[in-house]
VEXDO-34160 format. One record per residue: x, y, z of N, C-alpha, C in turn; residue in three letters. Coordinates in steps of 0.02 Angstrom, whole numbers, plus 50000, padded with zeros to 5 digits. Layout:
n.east,n.north,n.up,ca.east,ca.north,ca.up,c.east,c.north,c.up,residuo
X,Y,Z,X,Y,Z,X,Y,Z,ala;
...
END
This chain:
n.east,n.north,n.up,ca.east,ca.north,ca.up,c.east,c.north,c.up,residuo
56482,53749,53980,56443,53776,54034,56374,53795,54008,unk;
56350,53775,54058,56257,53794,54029,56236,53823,54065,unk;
56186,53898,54041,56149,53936,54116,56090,53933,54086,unk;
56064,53917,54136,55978,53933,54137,55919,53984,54176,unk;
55902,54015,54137,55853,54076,54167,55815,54065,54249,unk;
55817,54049,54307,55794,54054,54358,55702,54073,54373,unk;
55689,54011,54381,55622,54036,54376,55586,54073,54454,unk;
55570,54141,54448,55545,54179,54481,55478,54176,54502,unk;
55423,54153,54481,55354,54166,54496,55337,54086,54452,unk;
55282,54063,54502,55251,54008,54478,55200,54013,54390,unk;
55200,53994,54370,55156,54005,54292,55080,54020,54327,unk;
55069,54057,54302,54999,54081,54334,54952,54076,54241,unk;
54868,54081,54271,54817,54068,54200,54790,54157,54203,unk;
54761,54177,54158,54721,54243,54165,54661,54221,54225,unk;
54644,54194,54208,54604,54171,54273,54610,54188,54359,unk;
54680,54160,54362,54703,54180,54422,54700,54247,54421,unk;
54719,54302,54407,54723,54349,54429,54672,54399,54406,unk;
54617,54373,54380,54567,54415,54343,54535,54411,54403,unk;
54518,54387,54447,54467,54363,54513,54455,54421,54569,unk;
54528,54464,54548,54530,54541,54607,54488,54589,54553,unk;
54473,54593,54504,54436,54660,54476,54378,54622,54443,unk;
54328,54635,54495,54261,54592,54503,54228,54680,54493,unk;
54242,54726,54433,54219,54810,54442,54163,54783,54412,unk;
54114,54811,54441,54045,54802,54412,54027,54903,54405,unk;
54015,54902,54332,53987,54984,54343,54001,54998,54267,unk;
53983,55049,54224,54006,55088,54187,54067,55098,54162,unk;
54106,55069,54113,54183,55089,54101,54209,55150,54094,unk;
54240,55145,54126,54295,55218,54144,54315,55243,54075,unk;
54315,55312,54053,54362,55335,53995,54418,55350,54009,unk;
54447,55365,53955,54522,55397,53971,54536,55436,53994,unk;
54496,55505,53983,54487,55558,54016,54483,55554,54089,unk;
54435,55509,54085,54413,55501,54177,54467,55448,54239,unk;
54507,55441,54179,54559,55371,54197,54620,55438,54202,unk;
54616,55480,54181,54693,55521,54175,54667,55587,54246,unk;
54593,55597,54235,54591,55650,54287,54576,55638,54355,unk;
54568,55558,54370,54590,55514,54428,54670,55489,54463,unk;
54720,55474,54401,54785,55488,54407,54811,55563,54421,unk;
54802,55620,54382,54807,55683,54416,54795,55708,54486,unk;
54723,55680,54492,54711,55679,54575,54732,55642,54623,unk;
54755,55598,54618,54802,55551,54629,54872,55572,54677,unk;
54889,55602,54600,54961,55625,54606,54971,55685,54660,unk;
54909,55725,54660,54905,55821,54679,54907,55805,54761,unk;
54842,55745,54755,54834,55729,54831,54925,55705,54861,unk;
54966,55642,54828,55044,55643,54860,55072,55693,54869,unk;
55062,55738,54825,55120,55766,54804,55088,55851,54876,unk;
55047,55833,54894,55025,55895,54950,55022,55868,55011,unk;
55038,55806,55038,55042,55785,55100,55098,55812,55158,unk;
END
């Protein structure tokens, strides 16, 4: 008997999916990347 892995999603290139984050601006730090997730979170978590 032979099994074979099921292929789920077509093979995609970096290309393809680099095309949605067209960010033009200043790179984000970590800091500013973690105190955007915090706010994030405060804003769900108070609805």
């Amino acid at each position: 008997m032979s099994i074979k892995p099921k292929k789920v999603f077509p093979v995609t290139q970096l290309s393809d999916v680099t095309q949605c984050s067209k960010y033009i601006g200043k790179a984000k730090t970590i800091q500013e990347m973690d105190q955007a997730i915090a706010h994030g979170i405060e804003q769900l978590w108070n609805q």
